[in-house]
MARLO-64836 format. One line per 4 residues: their letters; for each residue x, y, z of N, C-alpha, C, O, CB. Coordinates in nm, 4 decimals. Last residue first. Glycine has a CB too. Layout:
BEGIN
A	X Y Z X Y Z X Y Z X Y Z X Y Z | ...
end
This chain:
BEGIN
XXXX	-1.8839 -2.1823 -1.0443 -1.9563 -2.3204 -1.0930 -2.0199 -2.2974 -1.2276 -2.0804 -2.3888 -1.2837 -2.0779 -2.3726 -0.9870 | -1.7530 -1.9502 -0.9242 -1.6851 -2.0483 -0.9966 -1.7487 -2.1755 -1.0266 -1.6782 -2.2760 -1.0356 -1.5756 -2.0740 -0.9349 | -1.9561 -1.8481 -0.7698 -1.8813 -1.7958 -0.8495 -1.8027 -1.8295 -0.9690 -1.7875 -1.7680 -1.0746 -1.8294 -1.7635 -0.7917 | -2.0417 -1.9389 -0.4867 -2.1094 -1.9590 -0.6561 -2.0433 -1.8762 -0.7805 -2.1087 -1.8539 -0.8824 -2.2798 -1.9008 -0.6603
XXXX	-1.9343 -1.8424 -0.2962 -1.9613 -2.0177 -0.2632 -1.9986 -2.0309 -0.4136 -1.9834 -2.1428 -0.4627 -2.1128 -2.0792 -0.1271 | -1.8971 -1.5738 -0.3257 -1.8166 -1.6499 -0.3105 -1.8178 -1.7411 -0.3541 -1.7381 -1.7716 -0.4428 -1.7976 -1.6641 -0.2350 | -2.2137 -1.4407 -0.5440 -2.1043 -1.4574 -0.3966 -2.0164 -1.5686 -0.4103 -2.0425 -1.6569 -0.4920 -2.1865 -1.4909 -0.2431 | -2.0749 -1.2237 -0.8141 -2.1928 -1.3925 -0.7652 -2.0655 -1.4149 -0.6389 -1.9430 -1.4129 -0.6270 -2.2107 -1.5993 -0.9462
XXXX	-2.1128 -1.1223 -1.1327 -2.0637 -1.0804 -0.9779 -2.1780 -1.2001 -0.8863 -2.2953 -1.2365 -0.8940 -2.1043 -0.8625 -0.9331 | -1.8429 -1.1884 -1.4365 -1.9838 -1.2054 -1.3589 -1.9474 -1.1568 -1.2054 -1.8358 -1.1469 -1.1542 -2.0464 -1.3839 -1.3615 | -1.7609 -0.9927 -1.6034 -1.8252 -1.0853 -1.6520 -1.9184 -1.1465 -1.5554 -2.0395 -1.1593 -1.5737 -1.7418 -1.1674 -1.7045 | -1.6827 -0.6716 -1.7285 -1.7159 -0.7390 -1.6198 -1.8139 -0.8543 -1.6704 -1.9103 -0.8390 -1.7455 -1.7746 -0.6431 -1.5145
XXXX	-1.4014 -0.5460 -1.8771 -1.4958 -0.5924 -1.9020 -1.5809 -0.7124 -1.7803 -1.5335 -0.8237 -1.7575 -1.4531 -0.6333 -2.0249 | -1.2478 -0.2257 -1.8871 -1.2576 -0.3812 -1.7731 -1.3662 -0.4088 -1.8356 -1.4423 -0.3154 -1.8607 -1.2795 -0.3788 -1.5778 | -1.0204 -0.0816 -2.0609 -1.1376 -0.1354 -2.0241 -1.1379 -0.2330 -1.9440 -1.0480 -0.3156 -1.9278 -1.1999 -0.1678 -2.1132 | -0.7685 -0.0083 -2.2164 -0.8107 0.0825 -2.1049 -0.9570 0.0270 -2.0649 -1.0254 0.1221 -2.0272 -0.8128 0.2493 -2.1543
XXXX	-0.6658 -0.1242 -2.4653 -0.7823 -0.0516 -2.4529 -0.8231 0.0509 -2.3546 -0.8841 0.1556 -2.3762 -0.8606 -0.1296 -2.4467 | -0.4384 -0.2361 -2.3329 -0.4618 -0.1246 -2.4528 -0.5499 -0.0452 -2.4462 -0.5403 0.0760 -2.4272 -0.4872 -0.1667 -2.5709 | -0.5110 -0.3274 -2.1264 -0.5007 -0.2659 -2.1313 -0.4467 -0.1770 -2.2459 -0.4188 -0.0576 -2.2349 -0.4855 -0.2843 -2.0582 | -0.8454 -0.5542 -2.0527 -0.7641 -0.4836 -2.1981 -0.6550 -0.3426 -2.1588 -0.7180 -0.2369 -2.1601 -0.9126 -0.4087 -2.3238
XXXX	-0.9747 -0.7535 -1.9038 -0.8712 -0.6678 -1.8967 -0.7605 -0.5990 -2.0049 -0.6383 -0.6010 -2.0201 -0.8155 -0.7261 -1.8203 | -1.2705 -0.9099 -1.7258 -1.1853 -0.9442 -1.8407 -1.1416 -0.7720 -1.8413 -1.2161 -0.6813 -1.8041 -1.2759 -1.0277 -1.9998 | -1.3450 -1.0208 -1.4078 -1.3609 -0.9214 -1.5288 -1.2399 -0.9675 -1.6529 -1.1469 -1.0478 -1.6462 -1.3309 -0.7433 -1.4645 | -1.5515 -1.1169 -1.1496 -1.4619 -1.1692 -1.2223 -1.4637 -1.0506 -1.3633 -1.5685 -1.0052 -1.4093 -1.5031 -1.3374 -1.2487
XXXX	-1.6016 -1.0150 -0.7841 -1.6344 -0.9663 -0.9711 -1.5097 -1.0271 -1.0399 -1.3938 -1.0026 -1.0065 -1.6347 -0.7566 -1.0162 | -1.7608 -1.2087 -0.5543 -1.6385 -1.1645 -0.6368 -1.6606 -1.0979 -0.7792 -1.7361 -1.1406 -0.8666 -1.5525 -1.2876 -0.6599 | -1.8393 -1.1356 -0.1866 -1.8656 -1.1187 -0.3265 -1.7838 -1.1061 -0.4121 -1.7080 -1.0102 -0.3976 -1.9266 -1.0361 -0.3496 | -1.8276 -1.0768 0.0729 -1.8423 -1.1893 0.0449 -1.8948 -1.2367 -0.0899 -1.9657 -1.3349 -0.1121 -1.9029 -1.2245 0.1321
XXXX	-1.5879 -0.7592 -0.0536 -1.6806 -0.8497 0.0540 -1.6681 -1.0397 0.0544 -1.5688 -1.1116 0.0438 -1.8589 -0.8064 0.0056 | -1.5224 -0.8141 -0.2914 -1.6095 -0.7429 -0.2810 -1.6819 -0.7984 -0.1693 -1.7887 -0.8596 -0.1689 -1.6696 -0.7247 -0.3938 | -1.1984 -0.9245 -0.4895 -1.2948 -0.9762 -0.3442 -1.3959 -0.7948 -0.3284 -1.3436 -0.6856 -0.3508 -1.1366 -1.0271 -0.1378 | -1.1365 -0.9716 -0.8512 -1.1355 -0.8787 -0.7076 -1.2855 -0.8976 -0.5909 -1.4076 -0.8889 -0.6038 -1.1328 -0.6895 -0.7703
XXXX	-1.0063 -1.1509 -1.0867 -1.1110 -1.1741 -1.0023 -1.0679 -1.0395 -0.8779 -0.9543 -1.0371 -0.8306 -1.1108 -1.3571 -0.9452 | -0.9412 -1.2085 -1.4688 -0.9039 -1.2099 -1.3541 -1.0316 -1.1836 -1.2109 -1.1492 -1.2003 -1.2429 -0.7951 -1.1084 -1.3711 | -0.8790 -1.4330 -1.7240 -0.9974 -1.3121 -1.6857 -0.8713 -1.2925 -1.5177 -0.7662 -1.3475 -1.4847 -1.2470 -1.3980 -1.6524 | -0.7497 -1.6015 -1.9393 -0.7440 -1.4705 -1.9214 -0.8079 -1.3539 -1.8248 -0.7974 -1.2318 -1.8362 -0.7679 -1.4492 -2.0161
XXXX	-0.7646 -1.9431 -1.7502 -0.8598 -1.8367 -1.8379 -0.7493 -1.6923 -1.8182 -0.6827 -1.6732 -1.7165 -1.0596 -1.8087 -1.7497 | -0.5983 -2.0727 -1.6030 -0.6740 -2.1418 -1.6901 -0.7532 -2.0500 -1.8353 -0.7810 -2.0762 -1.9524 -0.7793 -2.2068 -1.5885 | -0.6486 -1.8755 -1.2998 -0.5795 -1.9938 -1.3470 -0.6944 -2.0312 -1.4849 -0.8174 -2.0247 -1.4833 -0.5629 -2.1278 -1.2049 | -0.6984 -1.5361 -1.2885 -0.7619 -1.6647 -1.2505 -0.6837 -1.7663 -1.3319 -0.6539 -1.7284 -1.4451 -0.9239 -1.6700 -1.2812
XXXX	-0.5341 -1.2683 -1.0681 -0.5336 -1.3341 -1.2219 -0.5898 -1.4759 -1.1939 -0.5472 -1.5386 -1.0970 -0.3652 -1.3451 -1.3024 | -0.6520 -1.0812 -0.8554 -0.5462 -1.1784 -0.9047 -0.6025 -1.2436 -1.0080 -0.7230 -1.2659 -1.0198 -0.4954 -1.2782 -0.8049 | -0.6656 -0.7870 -0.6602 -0.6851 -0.8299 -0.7754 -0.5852 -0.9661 -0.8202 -0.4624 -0.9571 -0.8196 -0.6699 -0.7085 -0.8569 | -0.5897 -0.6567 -0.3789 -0.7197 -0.8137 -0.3997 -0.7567 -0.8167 -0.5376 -0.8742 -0.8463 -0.5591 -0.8994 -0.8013 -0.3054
XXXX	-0.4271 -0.4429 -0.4309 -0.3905 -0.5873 -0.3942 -0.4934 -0.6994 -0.3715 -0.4659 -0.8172 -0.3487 -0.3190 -0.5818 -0.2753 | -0.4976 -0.3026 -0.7799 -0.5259 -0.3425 -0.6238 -0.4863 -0.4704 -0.5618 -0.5017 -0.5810 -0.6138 -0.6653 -0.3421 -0.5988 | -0.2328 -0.1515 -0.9392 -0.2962 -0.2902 -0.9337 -0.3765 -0.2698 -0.7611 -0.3213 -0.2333 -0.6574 -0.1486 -0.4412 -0.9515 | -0.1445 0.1614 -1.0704 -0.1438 0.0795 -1.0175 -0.1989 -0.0322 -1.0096 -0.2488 -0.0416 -1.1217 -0.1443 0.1104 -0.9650
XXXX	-0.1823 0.3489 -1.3005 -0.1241 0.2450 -1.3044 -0.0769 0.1283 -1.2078 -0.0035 0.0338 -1.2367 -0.0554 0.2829 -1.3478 | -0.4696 0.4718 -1.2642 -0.3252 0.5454 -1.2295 -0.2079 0.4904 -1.2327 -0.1148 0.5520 -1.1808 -0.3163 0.5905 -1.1114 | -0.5827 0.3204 -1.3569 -0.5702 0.3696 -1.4495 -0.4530 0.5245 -1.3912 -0.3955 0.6192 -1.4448 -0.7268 0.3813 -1.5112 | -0.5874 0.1742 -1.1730 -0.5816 0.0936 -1.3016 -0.5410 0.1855 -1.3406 -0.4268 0.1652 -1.3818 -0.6875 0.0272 -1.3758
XXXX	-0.7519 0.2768 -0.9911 -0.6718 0.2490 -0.9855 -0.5236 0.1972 -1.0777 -0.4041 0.1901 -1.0491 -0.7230 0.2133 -0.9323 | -0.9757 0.3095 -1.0789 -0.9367 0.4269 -1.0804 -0.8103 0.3925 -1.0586 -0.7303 0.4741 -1.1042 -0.9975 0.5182 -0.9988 | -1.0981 0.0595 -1.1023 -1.0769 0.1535 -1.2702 -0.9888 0.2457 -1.2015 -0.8973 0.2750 -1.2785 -1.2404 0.2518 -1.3657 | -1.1350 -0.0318 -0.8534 -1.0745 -0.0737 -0.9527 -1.0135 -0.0320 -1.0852 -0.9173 -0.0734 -1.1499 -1.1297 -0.1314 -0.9671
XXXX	-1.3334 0.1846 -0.7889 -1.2069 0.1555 -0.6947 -1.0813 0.1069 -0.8289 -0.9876 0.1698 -0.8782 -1.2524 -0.0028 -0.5542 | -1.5278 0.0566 -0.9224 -1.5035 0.2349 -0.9317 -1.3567 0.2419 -0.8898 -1.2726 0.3022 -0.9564 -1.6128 0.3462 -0.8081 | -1.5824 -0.1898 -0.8522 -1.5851 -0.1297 -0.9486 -1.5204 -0.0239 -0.9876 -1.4567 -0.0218 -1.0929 -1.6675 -0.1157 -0.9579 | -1.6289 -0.0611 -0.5856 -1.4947 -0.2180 -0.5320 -1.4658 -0.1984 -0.7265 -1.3473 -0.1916 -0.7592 -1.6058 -0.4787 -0.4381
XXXX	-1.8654 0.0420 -0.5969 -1.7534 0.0932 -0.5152 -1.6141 0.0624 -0.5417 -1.5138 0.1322 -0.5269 -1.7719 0.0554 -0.3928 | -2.0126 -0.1635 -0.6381 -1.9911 -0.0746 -0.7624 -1.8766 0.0103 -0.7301 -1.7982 0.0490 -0.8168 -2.1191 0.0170 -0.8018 | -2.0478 -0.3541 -0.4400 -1.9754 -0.4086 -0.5641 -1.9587 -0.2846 -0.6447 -1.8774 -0.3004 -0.7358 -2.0586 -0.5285 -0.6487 | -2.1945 -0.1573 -0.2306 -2.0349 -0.2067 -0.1992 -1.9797 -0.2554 -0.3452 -1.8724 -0.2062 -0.3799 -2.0251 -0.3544 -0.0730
XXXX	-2.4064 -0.1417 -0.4156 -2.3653 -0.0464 -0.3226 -2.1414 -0.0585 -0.3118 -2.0372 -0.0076 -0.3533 -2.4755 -0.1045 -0.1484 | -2.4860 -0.3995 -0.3575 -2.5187 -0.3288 -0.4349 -2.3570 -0.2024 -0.4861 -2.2584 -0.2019 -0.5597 -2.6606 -0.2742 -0.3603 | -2.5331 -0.4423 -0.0669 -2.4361 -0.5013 -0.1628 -2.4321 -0.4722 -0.3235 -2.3620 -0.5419 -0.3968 -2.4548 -0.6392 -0.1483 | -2.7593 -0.2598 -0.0253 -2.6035 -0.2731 0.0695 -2.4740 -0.2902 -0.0609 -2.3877 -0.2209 -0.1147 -2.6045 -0.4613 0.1995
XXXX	-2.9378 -0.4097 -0.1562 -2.8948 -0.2331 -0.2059 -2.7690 -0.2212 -0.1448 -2.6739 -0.1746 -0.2075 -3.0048 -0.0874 -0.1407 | -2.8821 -0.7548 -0.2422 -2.9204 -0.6411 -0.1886 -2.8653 -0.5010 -0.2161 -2.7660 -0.4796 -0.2857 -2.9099 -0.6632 -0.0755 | -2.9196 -0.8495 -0.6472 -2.8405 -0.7949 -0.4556 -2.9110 -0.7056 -0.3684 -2.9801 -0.6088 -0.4003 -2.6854 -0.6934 -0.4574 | -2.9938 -0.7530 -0.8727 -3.0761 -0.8154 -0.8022 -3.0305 -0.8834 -0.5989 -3.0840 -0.9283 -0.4976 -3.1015 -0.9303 -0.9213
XXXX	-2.8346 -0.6148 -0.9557 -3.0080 -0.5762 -0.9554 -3.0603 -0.6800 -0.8475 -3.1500 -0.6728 -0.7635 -3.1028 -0.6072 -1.1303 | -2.6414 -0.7344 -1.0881 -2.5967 -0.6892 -0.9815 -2.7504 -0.6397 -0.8944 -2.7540 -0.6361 -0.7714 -2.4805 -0.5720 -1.0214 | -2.7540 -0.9372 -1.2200 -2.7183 -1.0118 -1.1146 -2.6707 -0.9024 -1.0561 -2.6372 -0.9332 -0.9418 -2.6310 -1.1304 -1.1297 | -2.8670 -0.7643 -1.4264 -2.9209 -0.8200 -1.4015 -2.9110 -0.9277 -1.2294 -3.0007 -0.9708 -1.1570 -2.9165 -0.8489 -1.5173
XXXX	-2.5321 -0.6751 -1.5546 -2.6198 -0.5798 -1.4706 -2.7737 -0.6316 -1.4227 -2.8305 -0.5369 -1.3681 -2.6384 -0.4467 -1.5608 | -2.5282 -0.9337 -1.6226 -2.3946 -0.8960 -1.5014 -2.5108 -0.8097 -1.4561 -2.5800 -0.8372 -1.3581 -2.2050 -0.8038 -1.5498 | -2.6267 -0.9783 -1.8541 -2.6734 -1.0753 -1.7330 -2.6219 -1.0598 -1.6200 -2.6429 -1.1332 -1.5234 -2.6529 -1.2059 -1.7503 | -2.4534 -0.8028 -2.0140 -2.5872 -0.7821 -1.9983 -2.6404 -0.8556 -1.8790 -2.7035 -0.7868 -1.7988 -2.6556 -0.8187 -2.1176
XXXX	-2.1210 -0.7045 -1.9430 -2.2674 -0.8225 -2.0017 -2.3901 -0.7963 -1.9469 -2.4102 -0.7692 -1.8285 -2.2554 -0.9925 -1.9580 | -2.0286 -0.3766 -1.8709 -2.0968 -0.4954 -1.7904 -2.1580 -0.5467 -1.9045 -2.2347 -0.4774 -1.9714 -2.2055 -0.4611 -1.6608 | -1.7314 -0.2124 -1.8934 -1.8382 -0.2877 -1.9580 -1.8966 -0.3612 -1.8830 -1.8242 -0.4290 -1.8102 -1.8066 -0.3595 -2.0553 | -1.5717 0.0979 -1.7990 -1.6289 0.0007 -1.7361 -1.7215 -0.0975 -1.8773 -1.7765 -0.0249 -1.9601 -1.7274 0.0795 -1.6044
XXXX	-1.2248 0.2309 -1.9431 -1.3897 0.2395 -1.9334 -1.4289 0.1168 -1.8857 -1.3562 0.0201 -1.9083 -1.4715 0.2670 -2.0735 | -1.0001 0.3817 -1.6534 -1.0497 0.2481 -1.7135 -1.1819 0.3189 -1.7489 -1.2444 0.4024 -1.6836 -1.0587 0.0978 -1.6050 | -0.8907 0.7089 -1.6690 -0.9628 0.5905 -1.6233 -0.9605 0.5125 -1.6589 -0.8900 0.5282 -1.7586 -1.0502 0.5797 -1.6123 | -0.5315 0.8218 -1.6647 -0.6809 0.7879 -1.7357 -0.7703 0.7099 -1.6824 -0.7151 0.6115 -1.6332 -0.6746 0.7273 -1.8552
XXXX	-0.3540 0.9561 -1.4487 -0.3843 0.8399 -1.5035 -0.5182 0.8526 -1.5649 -0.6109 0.8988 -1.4984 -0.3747 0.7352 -1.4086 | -0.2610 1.1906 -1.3063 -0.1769 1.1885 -1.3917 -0.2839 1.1060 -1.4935 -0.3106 1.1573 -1.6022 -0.0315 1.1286 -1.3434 | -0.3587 1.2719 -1.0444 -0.2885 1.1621 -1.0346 -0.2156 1.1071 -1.1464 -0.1338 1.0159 -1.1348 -0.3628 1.0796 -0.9927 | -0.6610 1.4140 -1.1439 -0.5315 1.3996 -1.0550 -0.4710 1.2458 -1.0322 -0.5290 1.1396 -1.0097 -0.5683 1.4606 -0.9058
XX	-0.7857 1.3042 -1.4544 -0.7969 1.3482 -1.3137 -0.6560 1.3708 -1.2537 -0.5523 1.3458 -1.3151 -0.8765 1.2416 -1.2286 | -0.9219 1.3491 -1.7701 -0.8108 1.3154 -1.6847 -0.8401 1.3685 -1.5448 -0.9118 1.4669 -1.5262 -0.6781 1.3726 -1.7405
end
């Protein structure tokens, strides 16, 4: 537990996630694990970040990382984010 009362989120990455984050630049790298870290901690103080929104059609949801989106899947029972994919903007959704 930390300050603030809240448990963390545990993080999951698919296997082909930590492959597409490898392969970003270190910058961007860098910034998506941040925007990651950000996310759990938040979560788990029970708040929501305001660039988190729920994706139409599917259970998953999506947070802006720059010119980069991490789409994740969201158990809160569990307390997990499951990260499905991180792919710039223009390719994210194809």
């Amino acid at each position: 537990m930390h300050e603030g009362g809240g448990v963390r989120y545990r993080v999951r990455f698919h296997t082909h996630v930590e492959r597409e984050i490898l392969r970003l630049h270190p910058k961007v790298q860098r910034q998506v694990i941040a925007t990651i870290e950000r996310l759990a901690s938040t979560l788990g103080q029970g708040g929501r970040p305001q660039d988190m929104s729920k994706l139409r059609g599917s259970g998953e949801y999506r947070i802006d990382s720059g010119e980069y989106r991490i789409v994740f899947g969201l158990s809160n029972q569990e307390r997990r984010i499951d990260i499905v994919r991180v792919r710039h903007r223009r390719d994210v959704y194809r």
